[in-house]
N, C-alpha and C positions, 0 to 999 in steps of 0.2 A: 388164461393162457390159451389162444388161438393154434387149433391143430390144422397143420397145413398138407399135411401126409399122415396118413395110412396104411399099413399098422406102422406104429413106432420102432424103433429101434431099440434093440436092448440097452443099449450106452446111455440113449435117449431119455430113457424111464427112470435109470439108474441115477444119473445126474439130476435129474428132476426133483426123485424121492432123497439122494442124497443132500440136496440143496432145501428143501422141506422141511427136512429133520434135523439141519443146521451141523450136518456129518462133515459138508464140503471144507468147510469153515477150519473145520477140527484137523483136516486133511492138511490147509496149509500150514495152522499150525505147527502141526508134524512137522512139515518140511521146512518150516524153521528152526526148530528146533535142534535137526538135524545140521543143520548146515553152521551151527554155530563157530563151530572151528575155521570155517572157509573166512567166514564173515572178519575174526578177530584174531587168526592168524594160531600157530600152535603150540607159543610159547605161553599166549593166554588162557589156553585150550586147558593145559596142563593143570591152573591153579582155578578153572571156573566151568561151572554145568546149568545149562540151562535148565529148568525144571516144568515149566509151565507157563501155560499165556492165558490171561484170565482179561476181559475186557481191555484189549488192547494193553495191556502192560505185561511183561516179560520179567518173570523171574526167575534171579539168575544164585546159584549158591557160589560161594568164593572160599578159599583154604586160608586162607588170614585177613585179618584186619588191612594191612599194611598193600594187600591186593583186592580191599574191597574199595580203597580209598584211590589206590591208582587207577580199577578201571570209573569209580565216579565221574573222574577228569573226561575219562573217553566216550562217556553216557550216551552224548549226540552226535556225537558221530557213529557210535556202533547202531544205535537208531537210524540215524539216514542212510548206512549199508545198509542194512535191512528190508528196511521199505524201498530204495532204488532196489535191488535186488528182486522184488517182489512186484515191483510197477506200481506197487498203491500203498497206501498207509496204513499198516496194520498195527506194527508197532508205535505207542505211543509214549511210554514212559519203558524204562529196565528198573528193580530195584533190587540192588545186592544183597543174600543175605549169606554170611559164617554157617558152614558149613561140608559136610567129609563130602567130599570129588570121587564119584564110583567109577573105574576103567571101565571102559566100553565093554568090555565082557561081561562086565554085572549087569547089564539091563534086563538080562532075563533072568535074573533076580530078584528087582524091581518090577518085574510084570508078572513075575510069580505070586509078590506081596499082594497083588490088582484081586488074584484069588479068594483073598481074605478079607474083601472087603464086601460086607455082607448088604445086600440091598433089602429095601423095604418089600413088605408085597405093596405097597403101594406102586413103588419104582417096575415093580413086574407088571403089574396089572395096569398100567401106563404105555409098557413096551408091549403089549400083548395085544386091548385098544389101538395102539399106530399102529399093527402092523394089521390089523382084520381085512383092510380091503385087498391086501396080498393074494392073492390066487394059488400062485406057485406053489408048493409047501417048499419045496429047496431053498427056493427064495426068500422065501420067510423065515427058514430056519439061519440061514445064512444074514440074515439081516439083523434077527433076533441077538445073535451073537454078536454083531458088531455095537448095537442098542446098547448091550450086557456091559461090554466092556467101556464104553462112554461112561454108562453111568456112575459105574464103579471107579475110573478114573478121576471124572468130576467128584467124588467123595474124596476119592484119597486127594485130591489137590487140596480139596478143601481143608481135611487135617492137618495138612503141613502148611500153609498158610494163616492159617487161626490159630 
């Protein structure tokens, strides 16, 4: 990566090292995640949550049978919202699974769970290593925490899909 100015911008570094550490990625995630209701309207909203996006595929939990079979039908099209939405393809498959719909107020109950998800020292001693050429210590402390919770996400995803 060719520097063309000097000194960098903050944004600059941050996006850089964001994008390194495959954080960026995780970011749009997010913001799909979020937006699910826009995407499939709020009567759909009601009986389905999105839970996770793990290699391009999207899973979705559903409150009965009878609404995992109706959104089936609408699979590719909720996919091509999506990605037109997004200008690129990220979504590639959805797959439905039965499962309890938590109101939006519970999320910070579910990121309370994120607490108890215990990581290896291996996983520390990983996030510890990326972060050494860090400089800042705020920086790093603030990074360290976002590492933290990635990885512990990535665990608990991985629980509820195996």
């Amino acid at each position: 990566m060719a520097r063309d100015n000097f000194p960098s911008s903050v944004k600059e570094i941050l996006d850089r090292l964001l994008s390194q550490l495959g954080i960026d990625s995780k970011i749009n995630q997010m913001k799909i995640l979020n937006c699910w209701g826009d995407v499939v309207g709020e009567k759909i909203k009601k009986h389905s949550q999105p839970f996770a996006i793990r290699k391009g595929n999207l899973f979705v939990r559903v409150d009965s049978s009878a609404w995992l079979a109706q959104l089936s039908y609408f699979k590719e099209k909720i996919i091509s919202d999506f990605n037109t939405r997004q200008g690129k393809e990220i979504i590639k498959d959805i797959y439905f699974r039965i499962g309890k719909i938590y109101p939006s107020s519970s999320k910070n109950k579910e990121r309370r769970g994120l607490r108890r998800v215990k990581l290896t020292e291996e996983d520390i001693k990983w996030i510890d290593k990326t972060l050494k050429s860090v400089k800042d210590k705020h920086l790093r402390k603030i990074l360290r925490r976002i590492l933290i919770k990635d990885k512990r996400l990535k665990k608990s995803i991985s629980d509820t899909t195996s």
